[in-house]
C-alpha positions in Angstrom: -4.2 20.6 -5.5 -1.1 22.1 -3.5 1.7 20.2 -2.7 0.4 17.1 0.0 1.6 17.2 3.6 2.4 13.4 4.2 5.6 11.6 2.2 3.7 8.7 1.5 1.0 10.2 -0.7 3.5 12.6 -2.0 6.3 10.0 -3.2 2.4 8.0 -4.4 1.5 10.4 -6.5 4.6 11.5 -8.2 5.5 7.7 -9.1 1.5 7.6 -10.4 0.3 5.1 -8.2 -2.6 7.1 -7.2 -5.5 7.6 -10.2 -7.8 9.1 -8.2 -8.6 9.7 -4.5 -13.0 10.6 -3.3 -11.0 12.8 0.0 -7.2 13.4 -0.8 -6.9 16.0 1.6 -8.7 13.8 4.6 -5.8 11.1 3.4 -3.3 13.2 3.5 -3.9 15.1 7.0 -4.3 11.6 8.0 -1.0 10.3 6.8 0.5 13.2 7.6 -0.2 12.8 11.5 -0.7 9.3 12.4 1.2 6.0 11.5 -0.9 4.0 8.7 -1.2 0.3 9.0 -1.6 -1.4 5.5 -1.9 -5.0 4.2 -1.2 -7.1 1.0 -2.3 -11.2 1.7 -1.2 -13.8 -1.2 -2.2 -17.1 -1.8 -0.2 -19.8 -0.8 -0.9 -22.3 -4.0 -0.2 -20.1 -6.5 3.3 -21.2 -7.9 4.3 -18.0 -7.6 4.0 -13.9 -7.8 3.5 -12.0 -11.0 3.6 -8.8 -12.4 0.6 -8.1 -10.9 1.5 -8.3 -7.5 4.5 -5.5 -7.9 2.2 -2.4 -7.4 0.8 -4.0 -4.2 4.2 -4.5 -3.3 5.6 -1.5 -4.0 3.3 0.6 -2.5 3.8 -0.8 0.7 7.5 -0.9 0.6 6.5 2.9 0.0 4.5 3.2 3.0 7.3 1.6 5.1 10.2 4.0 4.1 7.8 6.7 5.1 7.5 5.7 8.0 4.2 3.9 8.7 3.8 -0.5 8.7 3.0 -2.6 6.1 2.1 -6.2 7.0 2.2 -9.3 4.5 0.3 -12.2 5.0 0.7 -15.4 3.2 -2.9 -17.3 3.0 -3.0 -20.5 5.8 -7.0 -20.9 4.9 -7.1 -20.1 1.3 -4.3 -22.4 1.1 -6.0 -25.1 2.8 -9.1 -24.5 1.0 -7.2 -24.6 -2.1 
């Protein structure tokens, strides 16, 4: 593959976030041209985050210093339900 168009897959794959990708080039044009909206939710009753939750996070702080918005949401029904 030639170098991508869009910073956010670029920066992505260089820090190996992405494994694999079924239509890179259909992501890229499209992050490339128009502004990506991505979400992470997290559950309210856990005690707290883990190790696990870093890529999530990371990969939208990614997606927000190129440009596009990241939204966190912090469970209200799962917590309620939990």
């Amino acid at each position: 593959m030639t170098k991508l168009k869009s910073q956010f897959l670029n920066d992505a794959q260089t820090r190996g976030f992405v494994h694999q990708c079924t239509d890179m080039d259909a992501l890229d044009a499209l992050a490339a041209t128009k502004t990506i909206t991505a979400y992470i939710g997290f559950d309210c009753t856990a005690p707290s985050l883990h190790a696990g939750h870093m890529v999530s996070i990371m990969t939208l702080r990614l997606l927000q210093r190129s440009g596009h918005k990241p939204i966190v949401l912090m469970g209200g029904g799962t917590t309620k339900v939990g």
